[in-house]
Backbone bond lengths (Angstrom), bond angles and torsions (degrees), N, CA, C in turn:
res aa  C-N    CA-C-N  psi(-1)  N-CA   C-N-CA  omega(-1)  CA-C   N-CA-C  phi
1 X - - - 1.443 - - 1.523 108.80 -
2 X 0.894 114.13 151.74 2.217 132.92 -165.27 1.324 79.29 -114.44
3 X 2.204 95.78 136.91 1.007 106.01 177.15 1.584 124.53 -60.94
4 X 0.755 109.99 -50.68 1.576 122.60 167.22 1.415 119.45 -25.54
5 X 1.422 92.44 -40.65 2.372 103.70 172.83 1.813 85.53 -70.25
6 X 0.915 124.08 -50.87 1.644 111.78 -146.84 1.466 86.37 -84.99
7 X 0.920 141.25 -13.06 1.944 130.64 163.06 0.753 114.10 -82.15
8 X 1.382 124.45 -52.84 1.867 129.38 160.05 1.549 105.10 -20.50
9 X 1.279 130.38 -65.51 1.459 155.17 174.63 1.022 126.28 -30.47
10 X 1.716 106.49 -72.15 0.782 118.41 152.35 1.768 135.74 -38.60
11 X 1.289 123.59 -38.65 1.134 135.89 -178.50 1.536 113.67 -81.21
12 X 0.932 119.75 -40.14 1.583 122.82 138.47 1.008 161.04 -33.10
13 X 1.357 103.05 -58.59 1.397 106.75 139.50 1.205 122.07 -21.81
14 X 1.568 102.15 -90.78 1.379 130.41 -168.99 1.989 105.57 -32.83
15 X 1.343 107.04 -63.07 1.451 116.96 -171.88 1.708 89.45 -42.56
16 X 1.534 118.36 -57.89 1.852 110.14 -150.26 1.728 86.31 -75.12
17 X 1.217 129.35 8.33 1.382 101.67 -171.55 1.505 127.84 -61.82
18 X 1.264 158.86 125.41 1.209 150.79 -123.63 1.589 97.41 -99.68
19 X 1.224 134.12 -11.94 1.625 144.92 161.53 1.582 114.98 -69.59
20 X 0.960 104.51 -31.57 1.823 121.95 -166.08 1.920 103.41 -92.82
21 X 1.649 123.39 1.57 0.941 119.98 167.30 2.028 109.91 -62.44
22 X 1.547 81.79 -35.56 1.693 99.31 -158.81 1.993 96.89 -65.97
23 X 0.819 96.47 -50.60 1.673 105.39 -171.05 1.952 128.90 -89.23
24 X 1.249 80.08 4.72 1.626 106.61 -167.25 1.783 107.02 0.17
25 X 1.671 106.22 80.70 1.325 120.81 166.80 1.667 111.20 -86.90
26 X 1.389 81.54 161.02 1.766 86.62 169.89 1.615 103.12 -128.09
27 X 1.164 129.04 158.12 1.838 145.15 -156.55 1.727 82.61 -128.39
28 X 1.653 92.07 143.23 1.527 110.75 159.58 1.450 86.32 -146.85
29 X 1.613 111.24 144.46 1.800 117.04 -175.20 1.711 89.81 -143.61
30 X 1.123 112.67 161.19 1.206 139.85 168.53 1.425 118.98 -170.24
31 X 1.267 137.62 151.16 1.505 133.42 -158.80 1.705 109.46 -42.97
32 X 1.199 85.83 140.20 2.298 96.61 -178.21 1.467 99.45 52.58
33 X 1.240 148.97 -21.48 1.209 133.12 -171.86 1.625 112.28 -119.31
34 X 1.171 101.96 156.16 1.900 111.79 166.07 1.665 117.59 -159.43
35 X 0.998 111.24 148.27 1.569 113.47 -165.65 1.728 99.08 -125.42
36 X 1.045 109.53 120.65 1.192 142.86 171.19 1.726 116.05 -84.54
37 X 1.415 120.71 113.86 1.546 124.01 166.10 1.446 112.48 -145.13
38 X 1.622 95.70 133.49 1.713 129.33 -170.00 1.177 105.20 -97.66
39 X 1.593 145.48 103.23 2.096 107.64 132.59 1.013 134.33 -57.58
40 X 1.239 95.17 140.35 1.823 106.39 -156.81 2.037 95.59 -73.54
41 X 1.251 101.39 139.66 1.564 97.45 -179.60 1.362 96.27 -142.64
42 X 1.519 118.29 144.24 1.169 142.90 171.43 1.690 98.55 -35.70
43 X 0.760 121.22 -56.46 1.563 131.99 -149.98 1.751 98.24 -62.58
44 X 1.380 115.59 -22.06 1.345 127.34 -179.26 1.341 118.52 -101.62
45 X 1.715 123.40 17.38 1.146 153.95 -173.73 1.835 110.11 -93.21
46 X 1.263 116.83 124.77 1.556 123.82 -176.92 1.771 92.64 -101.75
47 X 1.329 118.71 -172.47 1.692 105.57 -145.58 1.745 94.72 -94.58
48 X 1.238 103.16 -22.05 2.080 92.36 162.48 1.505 117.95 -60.60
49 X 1.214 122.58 -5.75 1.344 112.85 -179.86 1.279 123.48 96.02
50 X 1.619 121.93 7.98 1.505 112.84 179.49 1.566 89.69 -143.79
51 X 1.543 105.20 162.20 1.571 128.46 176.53 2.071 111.63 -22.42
52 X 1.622 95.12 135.15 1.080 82.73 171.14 1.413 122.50 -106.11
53 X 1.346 115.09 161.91 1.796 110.04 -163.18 1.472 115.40 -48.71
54 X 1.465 123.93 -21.24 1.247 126.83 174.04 1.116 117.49 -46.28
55 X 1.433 113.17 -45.50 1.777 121.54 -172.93 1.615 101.58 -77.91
56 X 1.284 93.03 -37.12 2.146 70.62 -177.33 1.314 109.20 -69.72
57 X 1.462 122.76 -19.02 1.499 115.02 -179.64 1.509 106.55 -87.27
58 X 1.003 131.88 -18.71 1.131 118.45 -172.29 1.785 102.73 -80.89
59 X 1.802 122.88 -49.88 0.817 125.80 160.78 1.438 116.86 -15.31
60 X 1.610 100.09 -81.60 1.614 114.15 177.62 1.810 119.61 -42.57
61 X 1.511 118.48 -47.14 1.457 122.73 175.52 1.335 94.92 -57.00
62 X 1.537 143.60 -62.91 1.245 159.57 -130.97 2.014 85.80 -60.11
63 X 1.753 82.95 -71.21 1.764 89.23 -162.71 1.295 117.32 -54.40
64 X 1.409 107.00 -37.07 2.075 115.69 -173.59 1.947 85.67 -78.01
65 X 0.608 141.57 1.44 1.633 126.43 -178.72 1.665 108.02 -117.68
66 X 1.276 121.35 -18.13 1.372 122.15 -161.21 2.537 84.35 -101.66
67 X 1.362 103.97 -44.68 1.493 110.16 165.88 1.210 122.24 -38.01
68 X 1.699 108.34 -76.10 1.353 101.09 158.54 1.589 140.45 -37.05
69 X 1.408 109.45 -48.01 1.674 119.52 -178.34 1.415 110.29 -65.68
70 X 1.400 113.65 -4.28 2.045 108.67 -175.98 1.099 69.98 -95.95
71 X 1.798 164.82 -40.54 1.110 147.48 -150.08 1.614 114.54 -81.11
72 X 1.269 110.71 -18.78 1.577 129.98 -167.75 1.240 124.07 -120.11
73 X 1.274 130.06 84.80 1.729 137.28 -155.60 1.138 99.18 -69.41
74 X 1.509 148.91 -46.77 1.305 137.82 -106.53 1.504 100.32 -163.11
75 X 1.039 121.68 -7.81 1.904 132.43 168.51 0.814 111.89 -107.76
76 X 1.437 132.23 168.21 1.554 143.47 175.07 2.080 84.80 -104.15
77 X 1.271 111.21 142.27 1.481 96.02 147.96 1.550 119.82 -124.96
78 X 1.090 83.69 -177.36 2.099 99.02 -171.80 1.570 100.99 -128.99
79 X 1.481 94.64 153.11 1.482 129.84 178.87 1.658 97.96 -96.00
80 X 1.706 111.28 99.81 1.011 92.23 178.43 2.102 111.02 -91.85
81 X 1.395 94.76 -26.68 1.692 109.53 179.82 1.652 102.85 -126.66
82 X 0.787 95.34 148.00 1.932 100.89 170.34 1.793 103.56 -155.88
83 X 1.373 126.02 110.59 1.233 110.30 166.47 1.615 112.03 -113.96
84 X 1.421 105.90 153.76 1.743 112.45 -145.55 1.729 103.83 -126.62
85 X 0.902 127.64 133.32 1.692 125.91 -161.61 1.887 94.21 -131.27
86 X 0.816 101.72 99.98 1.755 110.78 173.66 1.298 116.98 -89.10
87 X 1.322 117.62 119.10 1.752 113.86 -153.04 1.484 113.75 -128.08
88 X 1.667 113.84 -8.57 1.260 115.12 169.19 1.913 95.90 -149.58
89 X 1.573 98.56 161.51 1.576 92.00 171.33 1.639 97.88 -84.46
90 X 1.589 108.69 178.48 1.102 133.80 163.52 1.913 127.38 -145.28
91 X 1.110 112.34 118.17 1.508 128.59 -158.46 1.486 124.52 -103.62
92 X 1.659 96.63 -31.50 1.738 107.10 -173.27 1.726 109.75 -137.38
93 X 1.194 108.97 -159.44 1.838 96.30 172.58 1.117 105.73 62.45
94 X 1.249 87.29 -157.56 2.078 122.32 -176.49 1.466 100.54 -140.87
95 X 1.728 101.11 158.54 1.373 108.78 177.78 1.563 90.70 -114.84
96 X 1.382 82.52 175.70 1.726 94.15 -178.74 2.065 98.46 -149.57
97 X 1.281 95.69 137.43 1.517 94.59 -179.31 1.230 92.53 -126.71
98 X 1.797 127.90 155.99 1.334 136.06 176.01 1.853 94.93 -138.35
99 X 1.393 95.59 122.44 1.689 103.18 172.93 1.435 103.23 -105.13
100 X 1.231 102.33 163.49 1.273 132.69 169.59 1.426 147.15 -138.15
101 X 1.465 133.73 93.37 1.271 106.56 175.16 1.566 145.42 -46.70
102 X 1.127 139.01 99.76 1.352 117.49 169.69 1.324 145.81 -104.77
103 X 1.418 99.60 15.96 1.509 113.98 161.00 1.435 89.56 -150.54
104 X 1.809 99.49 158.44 1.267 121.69 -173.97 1.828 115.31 -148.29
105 X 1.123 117.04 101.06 1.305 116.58 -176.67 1.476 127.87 -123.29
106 X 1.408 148.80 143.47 1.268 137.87 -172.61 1.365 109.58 -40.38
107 X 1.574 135.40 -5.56 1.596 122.99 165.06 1.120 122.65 -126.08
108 X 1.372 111.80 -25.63 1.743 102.92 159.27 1.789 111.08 -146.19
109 X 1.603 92.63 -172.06 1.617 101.79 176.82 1.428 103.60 -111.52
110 X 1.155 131.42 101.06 1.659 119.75 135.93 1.620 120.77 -32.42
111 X 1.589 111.83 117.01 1.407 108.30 -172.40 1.792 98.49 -142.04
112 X 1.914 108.40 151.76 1.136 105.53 162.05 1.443 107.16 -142.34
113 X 0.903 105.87 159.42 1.777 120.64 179.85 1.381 120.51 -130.03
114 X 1.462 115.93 143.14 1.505 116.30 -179.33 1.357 109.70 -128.64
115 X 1.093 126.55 125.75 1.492 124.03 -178.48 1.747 118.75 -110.05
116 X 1.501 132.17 138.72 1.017 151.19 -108.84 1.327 97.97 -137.28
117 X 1.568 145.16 173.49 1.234 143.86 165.34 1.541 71.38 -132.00
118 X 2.018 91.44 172.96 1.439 114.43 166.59 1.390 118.25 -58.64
119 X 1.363 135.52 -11.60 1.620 150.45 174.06 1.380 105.23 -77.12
120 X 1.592 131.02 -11.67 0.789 118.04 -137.01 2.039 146.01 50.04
121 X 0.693 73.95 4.88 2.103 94.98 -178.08 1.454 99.20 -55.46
122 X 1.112 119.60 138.87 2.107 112.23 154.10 1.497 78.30 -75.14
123 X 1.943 78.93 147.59 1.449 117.41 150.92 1.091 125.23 -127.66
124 X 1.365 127.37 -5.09 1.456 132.58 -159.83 1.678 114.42 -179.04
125 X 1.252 112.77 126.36 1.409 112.02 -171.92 1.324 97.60 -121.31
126 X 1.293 132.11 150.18 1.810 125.69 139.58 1.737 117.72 -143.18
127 X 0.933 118.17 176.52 1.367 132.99 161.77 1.861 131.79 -123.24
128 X 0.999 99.36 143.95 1.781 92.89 169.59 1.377 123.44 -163.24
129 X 1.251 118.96 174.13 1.616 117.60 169.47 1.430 98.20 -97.75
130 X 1.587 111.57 149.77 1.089 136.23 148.05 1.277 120.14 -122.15
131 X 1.614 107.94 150.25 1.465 116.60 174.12 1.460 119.82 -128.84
132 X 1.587 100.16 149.54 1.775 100.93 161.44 1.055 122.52 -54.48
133 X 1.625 122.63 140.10 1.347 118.41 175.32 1.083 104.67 -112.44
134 X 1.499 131.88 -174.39 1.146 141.49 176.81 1.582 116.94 -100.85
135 X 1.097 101.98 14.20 1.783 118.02 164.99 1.801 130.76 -86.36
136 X 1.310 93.58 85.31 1.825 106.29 -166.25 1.855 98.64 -34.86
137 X 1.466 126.82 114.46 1.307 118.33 156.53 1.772 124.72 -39.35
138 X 1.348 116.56 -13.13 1.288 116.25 177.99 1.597 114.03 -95.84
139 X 1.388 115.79 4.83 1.364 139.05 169.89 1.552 121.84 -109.37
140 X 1.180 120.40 0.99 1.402 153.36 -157.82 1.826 110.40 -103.15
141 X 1.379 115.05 86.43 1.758 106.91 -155.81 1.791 108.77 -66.48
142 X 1.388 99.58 131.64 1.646 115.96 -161.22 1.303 126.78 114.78
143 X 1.570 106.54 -45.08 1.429 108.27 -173.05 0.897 120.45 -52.73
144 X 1.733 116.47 -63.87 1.483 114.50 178.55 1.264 137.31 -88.13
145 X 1.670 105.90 0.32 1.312 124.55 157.20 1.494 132.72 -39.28
């Protein structure tokens, strides 16, 4: 398989994922990295009126997990830790998260992600490990669809 099929794939996935109805993001991946973007919607609002921490983490897991997986043809991987630092609110716009791998070893990925308001501003940083699982990506519903 050409990398390009397994990003293709990858990006697919992700869009049919049955969670991603709610948040209607879109994925851009290219090797170790993936960029993650949200519109910001009321509906993702806690009772002060701006985003709730869920979405920046999910954002943030999204990008460090979608990075890693252009790195991994043939596994599904998992988020086994992710810790998430929320540093400004956000109310209107879209966010944007960019992951990254920065370590890479036969058992996991060291990954971090930073997520963005429409100003461009950080709002949210995290890091985590991920690991290979023992779940063939060609068994994985979407992928090879």
């Amino acid at each position: 398989m050409s990398d390009d099929s397994h990003l293709e794939k990858l990006v697919k996935m992700y869009s049919l994922a049955a969670v991603n109805a709610l948040y209607s993001p879109t994925l851009r991946v290219s090797p170790g990295e993936a960029e993650v973007r949200i519109p910001i919607s009321e509906r993702f609002f806690h009772s002060a009126g701006a985003v709730h921490g869920s979405v920046y983490f999910k954002m943030l897991d999204d990008a460090a997990f979608f990075a890693a997986s252009t790195l991994e043809p043939e596994f599904f991987v998992l988020t086994t830790s992710f810790t998430t630092y929320i540093t400004r609110p956000v109310s209107s716009g879209h966010m944007r998260s960019i992951g990254r791998v920065v370590n890479n070893t036969k058992t996991q990925f060291i990954v971090e992600a930073i997520a963005y308001d429409g100003e461009e501003r950080e709002v949210a940083r995290g890091s985590g490990v991920i690991v290979r699982s023992k779940i063939r990506l060609a068994d994985v519903a979407h992928y090879s669809t």
